[in-house]
N, C-alpha and C positions, 0 to 999 in steps of 0.2 A: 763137200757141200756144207756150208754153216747152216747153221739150224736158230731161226728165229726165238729168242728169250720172253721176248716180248709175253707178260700175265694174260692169257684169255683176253678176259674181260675187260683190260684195258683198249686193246683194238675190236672187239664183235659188238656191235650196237645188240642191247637187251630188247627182246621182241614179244619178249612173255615172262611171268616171274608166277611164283608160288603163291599161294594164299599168307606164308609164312611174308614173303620176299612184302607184295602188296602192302601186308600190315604196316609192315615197318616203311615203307615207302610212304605212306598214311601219318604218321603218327599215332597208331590207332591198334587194337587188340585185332587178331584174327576171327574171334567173334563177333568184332565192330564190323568186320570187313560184309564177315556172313550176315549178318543183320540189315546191312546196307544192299545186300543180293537180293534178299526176300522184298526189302520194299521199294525197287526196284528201281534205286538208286545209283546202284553199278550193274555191271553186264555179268551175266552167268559165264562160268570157267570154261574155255577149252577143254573137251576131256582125252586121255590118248590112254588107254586100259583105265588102269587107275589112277592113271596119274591129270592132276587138274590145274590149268594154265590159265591165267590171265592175259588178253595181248595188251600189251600197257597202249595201243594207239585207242583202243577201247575202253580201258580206263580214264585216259586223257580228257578223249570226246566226252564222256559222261561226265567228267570233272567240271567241264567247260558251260554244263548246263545247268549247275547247281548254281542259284543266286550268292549275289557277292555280299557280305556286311551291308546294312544299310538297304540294301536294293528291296525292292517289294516282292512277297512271292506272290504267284499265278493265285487264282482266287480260291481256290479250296485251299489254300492254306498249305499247300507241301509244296517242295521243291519238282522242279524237271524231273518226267521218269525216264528211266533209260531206256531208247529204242533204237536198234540198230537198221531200220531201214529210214 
């Protein structure tokens, strides 16, 4: 039986990534990330023990409600909050 070569990650579509992973997905510090949790700009982590997931289709969606350059924000003055329902 030949046995597939093929890197992980090149074939398995990513479904979650780390706070580490996010950062850098961001261009942004891990503490930017967490900061953007609290005001509740991104979605809070999956958590499985200790271990804390982001689903990036979660991140996406809340991406997608932050205003664009130029665009006007909502009238208090901050961006879309993230709300998953």
């Amino acid at each position: 039986m030949k046995h597939d070569t093929t890197p992980l990650g090149a074939s398995v579509p990513r479904i979650a990534m780390s706070l580490t992973k996010v950062a850098i997905a961001m261009d942004v510090s891990p503490t930017s990330v967490l900061q953007m949790v609290e005001e509740g700009l991104l979605p809070r982590p999956r958590v499985w023990h200790s271990r804390k997931l982001w689903r990036v289709a979660e991140i996406d969606a809340a991406l997608a409600e932050w205003p664009t350059d130029g665009e006007q924000q909502e009238q208090d003055g901050e961006p879309g909050r993230w709300d998953a329902d």
